[in-house]
N, C-alpha and C positions, 0 to 999 in steps of 0.2 A: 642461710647463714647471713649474717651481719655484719659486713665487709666492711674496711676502715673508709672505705668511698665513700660509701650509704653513709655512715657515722655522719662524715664531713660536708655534703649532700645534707641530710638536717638539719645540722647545726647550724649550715647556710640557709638554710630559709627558714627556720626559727626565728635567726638573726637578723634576716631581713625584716620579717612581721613586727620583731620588736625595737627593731630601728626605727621603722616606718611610724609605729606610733610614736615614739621616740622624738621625733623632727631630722635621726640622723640618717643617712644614708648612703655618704662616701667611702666609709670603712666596707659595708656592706654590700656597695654595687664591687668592691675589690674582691672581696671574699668571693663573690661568686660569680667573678672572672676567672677564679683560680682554678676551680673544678674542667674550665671548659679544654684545659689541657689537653691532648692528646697523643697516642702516637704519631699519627699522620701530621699533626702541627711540628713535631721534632724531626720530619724526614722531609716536611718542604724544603725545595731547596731550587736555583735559578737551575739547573742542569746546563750545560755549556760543553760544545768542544768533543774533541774522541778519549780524552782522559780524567778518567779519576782516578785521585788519589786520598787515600782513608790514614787516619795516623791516631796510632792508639801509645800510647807510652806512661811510664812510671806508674804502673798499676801496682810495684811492688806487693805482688800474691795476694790482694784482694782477691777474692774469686765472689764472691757475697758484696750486694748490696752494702754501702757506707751514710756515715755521716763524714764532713770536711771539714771544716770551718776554715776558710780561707783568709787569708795573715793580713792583720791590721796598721802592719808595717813591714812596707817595701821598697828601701831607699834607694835610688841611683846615684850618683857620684858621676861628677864631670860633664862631660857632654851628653851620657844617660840620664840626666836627674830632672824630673816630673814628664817622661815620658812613657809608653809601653816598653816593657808591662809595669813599672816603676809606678802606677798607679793604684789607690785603695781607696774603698768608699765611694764616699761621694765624690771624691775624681772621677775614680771608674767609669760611674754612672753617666757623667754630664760626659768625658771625655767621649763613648760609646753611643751616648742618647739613649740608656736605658733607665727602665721607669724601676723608682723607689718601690720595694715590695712586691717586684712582677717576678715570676723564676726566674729569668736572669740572674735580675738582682741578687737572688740567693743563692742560687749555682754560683755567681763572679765573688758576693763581696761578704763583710762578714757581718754586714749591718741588720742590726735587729734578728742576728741568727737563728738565737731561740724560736723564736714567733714562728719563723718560716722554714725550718725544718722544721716545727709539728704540723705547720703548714702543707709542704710542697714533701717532707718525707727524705728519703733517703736517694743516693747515686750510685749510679755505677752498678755491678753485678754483671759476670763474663757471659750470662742466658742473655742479658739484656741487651749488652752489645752485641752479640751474636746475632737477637734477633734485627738489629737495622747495619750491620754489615751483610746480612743474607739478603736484605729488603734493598737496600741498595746496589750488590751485585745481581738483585733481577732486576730493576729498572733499567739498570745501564746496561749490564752481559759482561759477563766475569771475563771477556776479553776487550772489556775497556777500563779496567779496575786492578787497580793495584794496590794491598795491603801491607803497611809497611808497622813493625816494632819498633818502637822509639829507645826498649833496653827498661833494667830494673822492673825488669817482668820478675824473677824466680823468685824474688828476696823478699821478707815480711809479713810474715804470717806464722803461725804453730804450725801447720801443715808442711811450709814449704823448709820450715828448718827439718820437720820430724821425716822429709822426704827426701832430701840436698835437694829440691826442687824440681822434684817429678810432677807433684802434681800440678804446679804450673804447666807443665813441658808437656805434659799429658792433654793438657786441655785448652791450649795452644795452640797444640795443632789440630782438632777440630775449626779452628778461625780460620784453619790455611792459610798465614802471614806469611808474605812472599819475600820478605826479608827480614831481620833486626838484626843491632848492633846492643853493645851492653856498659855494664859500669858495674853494680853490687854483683852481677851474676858472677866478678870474678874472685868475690870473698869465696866462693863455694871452692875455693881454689883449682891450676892450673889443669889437673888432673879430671878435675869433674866437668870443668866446662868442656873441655875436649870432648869427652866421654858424650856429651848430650846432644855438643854442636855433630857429630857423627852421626847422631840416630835419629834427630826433632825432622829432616825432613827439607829444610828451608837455608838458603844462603845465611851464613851469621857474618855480617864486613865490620871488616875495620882496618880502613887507611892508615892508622895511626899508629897499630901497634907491631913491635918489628923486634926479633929475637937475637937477643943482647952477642950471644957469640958467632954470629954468622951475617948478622945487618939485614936481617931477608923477611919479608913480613910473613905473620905470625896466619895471618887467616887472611880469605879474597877480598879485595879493597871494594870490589868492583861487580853487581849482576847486572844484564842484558835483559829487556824485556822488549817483545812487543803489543802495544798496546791500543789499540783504535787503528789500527794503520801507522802507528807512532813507532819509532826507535826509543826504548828508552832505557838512560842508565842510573843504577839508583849505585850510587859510591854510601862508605859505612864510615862513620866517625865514632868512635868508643871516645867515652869521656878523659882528657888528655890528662890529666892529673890523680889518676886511680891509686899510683904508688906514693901517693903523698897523702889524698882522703882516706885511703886503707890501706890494710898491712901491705909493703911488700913480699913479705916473705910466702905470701899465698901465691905468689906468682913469681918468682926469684927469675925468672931467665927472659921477660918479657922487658921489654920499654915503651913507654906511652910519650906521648906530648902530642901538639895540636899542629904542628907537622908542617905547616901552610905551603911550602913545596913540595910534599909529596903529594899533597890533594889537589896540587894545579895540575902536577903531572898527569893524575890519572882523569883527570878534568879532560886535559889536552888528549889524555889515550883514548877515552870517550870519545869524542868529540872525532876524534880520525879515525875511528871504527865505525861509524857514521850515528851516533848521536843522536837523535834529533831534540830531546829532549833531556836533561841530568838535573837529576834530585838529589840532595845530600839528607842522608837520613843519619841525624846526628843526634849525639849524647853528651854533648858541648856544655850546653845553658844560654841562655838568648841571648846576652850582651856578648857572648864570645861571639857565635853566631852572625850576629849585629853586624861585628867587625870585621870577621871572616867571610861577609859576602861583597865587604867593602874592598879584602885586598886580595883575592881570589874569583877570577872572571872564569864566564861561563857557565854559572851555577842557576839554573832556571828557580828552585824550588828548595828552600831545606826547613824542612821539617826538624824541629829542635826538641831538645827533653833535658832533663836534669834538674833545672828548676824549678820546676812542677810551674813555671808561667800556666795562665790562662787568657786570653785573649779574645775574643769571639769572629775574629775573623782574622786573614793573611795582611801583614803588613807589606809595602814593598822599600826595599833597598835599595834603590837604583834597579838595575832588571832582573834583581832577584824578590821573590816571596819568601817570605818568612813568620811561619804558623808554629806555635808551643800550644799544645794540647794539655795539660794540665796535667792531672798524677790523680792516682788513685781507683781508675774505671769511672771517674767523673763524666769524662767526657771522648766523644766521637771525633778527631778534628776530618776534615773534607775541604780537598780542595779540588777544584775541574778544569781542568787546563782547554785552550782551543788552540792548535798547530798548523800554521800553513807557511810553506816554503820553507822549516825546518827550523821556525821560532816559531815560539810561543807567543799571541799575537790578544788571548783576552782570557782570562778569568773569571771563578767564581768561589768563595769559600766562607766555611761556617766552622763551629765548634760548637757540636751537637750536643746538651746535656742529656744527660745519661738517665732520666730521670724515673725511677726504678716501679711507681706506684701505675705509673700510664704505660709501659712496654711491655707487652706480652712476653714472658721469657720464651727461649729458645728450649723447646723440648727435650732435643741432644744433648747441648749444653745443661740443662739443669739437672740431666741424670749424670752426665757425664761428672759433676761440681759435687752432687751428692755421693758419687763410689768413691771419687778421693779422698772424700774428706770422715768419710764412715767408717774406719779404724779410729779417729781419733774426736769422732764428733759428741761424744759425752766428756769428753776432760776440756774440749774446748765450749761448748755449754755450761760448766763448772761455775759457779757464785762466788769469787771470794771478797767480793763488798760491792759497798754502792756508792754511788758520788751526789753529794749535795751539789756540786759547781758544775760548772759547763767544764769539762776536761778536753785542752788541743794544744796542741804540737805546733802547727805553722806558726812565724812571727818572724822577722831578723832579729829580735832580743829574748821575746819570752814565750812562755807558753805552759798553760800550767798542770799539763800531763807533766813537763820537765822539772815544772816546781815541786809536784808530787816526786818524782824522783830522787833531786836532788837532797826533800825531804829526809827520802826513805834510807839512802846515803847515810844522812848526817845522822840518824839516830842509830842504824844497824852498822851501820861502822866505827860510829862513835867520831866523829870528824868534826871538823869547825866549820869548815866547806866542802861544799860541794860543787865537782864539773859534770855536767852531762852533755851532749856530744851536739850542735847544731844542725840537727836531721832534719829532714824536708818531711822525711815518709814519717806516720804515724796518724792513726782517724780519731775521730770524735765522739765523744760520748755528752749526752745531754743529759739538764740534772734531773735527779732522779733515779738515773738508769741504773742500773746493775753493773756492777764491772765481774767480766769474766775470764776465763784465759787467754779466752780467743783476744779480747780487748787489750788485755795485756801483752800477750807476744806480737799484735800490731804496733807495738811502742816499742820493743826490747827484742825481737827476731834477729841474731845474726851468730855469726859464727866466732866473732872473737866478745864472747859478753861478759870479762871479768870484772868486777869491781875490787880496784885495788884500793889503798890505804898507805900515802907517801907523805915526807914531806916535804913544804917547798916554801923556800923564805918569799917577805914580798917581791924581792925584784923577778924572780922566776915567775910568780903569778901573775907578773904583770908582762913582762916577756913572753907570756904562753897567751893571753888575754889581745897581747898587740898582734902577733903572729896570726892568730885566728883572725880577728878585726879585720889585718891586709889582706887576706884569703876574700874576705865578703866586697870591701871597700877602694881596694885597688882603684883608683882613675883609668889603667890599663886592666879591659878584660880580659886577654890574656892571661894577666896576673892573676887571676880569681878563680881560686883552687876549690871553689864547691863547700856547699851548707850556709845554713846561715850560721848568727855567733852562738859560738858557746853557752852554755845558758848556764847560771850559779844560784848556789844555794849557801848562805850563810855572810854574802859579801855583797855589798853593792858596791855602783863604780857611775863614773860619767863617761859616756863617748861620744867622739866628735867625728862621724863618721867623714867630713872632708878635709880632716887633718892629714898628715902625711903616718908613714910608718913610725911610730915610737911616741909619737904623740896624739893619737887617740882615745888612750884610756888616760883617765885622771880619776882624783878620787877617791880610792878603793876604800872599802869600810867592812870591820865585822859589824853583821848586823846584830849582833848579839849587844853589843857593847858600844858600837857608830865609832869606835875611833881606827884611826887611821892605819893600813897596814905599814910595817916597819918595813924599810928594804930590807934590814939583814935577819930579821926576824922567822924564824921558822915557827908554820902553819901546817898544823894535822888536815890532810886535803884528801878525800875520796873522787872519785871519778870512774868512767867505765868506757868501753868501747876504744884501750891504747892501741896504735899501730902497734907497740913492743911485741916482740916474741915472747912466751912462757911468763907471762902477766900471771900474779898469784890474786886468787879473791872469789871469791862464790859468784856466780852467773846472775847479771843481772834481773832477770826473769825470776830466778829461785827467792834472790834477795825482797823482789817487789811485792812477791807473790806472798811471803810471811811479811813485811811491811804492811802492805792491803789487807789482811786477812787478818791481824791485830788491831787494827784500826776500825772495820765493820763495816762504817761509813766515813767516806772520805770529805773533809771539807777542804776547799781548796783556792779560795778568792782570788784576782788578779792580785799581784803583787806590783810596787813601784821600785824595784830595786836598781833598774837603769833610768839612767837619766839621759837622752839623748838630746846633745848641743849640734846645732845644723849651723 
């Protein structure tokens, strides 16, 4: 057989012969650099210390290898801004010391993406991480290794809606993850996460969340492990603003926020149970995180999620680390701790890409990936068009999976504009490719997916446009409620992301016509994914799916409908 290595193996040394007479040969000594990739080159790693720590998060029901395309804007605000992860491109690059066009490069950034995922291939796939979570707990000894969930495991995929998230949960726990905390898991509402968190097997903490008519939390704040000879406590942070990013009514009796005295407490209960070492396995987002190890002592280690950060290694905070592993099955994060006299005294840590073409899958896991997904694996294989453009989701403004959406909005609803929701999760398709269902419910997976059809004068659009804005922009992380912005179709706008509230959007414009929206003027406005209850509108998945499948092939260019003032 003729394997896509061999293919690219060829076409490397064709390339070279024809280089070489050529006079050129820099592109070509790269090119076949690239091949020399490995397994074993993505599991070196310094080894340090009695403890490891693995941190896998926001895989949102990948279970299958991905493409990503990582966001080409990532602004900070205040004393966050041009620092990690606040960095793209060519920042990335110089800030890290990684080389233009090496996998890094294209795991981290979005530069030259095309080239280098036909290059370097696709990420992620749970066979794949399984196979160097198995390879690292034999190096070390599964009682010096701890596997923690960073959360937005069930959510995004056709499977894990056609399942309320079994087949996550199911294959899950082959990883054996010694704990997670969550965020989307609790769209599946109050009832079902219960339901799971009883039978998956594994601690699910969260410090933060605590039942409205009794004040008593809601799940264990807190697991006990011992590890290398270590005490150690890993505390559980659920993302503190869940009833504001999604419905509350899927969860009417809980409360969330970011607690910051309740997590000293249990910091401090740690700590007099004898502690030696405490991880916060959090579903924050980095810049809360950031700050949360500034006014919360005693936190050796927190591993973060939510916004899908990538970083390539552990930052420190004063005497805390701080690792975001990235989203998608992208990447492995690893950190090694070394303990004596009951600190932690040296370190070592990586962020493993995941890189799907060099990893031998995981036997178990890939049968395991195949029974789940084999009721539904010809509708998700299904064709309903193809894309001329590069289609992605990541960005703080745009992204033009969203543009296509926002599209399919304005013609099936008949709308002037369109909002589509500032989601982190959603994968990539490159041009060419086929769009399938599977493709499609990686963009549109959730359990509240009505498209309604409302209207709203200018000041409202502008009032919902600013709200969202301080949600991303906030100068106080605390403040900053999850996703990036909004993303529209039919209006462009200016923003000023280090304005204050109310003044960051300026601008606004139908694109149809460029003139100005009216404040008291009412606007025919579709959009999808409302917190509201009993939202009227066809499923946005059904809607995109006749959208797609009318169209055949999709074209879909960058658009320039934000203008962003720094």
């Amino acid at each position: 057989m003729f394997t896509r290595r061999d293919f690219l193996q060829y076409t490397v040394n064709a390339s070279i012969a024809l280089g070489a007479a050529a006079g050129f040969s820099g592109n070509f000594s790269r090119a076949l650099a690239q091949q020399k990739l490995t397994q074993d080159d993505l599991l070196k790693f310094d080894s340090k210390g009695q403890i490891t720590l693995l941190h896998f998060t926001d895989v949102h029901a990948q279970l299958k290898p991905v493409f990503f395309r990582p966001p080409d804007t990532n602004i900070g605000v205040g004393d966050y801004a041009g620092i990690p992860p606040h960095l793209v491109g060519e920042e990335f690059l110089t800030h890290f010391g990684i080389e233009a066009g090496s996998p890094l490069a294209y795991a981290h950034t979005y530069l030259d993406y095309v080239n280098l995922a036909k290059t370097y291939g696709r990420l992620g796939g749970l066979d794949r991480t399984a196979t160097l979570v198995k390879a690292i707990r034999a190096e070390r000894g599964d009682d010096k290794v701890l596997f923690l969930d960073g959360g937005d495991t069930w959510q995004g995929s056709y499977t894990s809606l056609k399942t309320n998230g079994q087949d996550m949960v199911d294959c899950m726990k082959m990883l054996k993850p010694d704990a997670m905390v969550g965020h989307w898991e609790f769209t599946f509402g109050a009832e079902r996460v219960m339901e799971i968190v009883e039978s998956m097997g594994y601690p699910f903490l969260a410090s933060n969340i605590y039942d409205n008519e009794w004040d008593e939390p809601v799940f264990e704040s807190t697991a006990m492990y011992e590890k290398g000879g270590v005490k150690v406590a890993v505390i559980g942070q659920a993302m503190p603003y869940t009833p504001i990013a999604n419905p509350r009514w899927m969860f009417p009796k809980w409360s969330f926020g970011i607690r910051p005295e309740a997590l000293q407490a249990n910091v401090d209960k740690a700590r007099e149970e004898g502690a030696e070492v405490v991880v916060l396995l959090s579903h924050d987002g980095f810049d809360v995180d950031r700050k949360l190890a500034s006014v919360v002592s005693g936190i050796d280690v927190i591993v973060t999620g939510h916004t899908h950060d990538a970083i390539p290694h552990a930052i420190e905070i004063g005497n805390t680390l701080l690792l975001s592993s990235g989203s998608h099955g992208k990447y492995l994060g690893r950190i090694d701790l070394e303990v004596k006299d009951g600190k932690v005294v040296g370190h070592s840590s990586n962020l493993i890409p995941v890189f799907s073409d060099v990893i031998t899958p995981d036997p178990e896991m890939a049968a395991k990936i195949d029974e789940v997904r084999a009721p539904y694996e010809a509708e998700c294989q299904r064709v309903i068009g193809r894309t001329e453009d590069l289609l992605y989701r990541r960005g703080n403004f745009n992204g033009t999976w969203d543009d296509l959406i926002c599209q399919g909005i304005i013609e099936q609803r008949d709308t002037q504009i369109a909002l589509s929701p500032g989601f982190r999760w959603g994968t990539t398709l490159l041009p060419g490719q086929d769009i399938t269902i599977d493709d499609l419910y990686t963009e549109t997976s959730m359990n509240y997916p009505s498209v309604y059809r409302l209207e709203f004068t200018g000041t409202q659009l502008k009032e919902i446009m600013e709200d969202v804005c301080d949600n991303l922009f906030n100068k106080d992380p605390f403040f900053q409620q999850g996703g990036d912005m909004v993303r529209v179709g039919g209006m462009s706008y200016t923003c000023a992301p280090n304005e204050e509230m109310g003044n960051r959007i300026s601008d606004m414009r139908l694109t149809s016509t460029g003139e100005l929206l009216e404040p008291d003027k009412n606007y025919v406005v579709g959009g999808w994914a409302s917190v509201n209850e009993n939202v009227e509108g066809p499923a946005i998945y059904d809607l995109m799916e006749k959208h797609i499948s009318e169209k055949k092939v999709v074209k879909m260019p960058e658009q320039s409908t934000v203008a962003v003032k720094m």
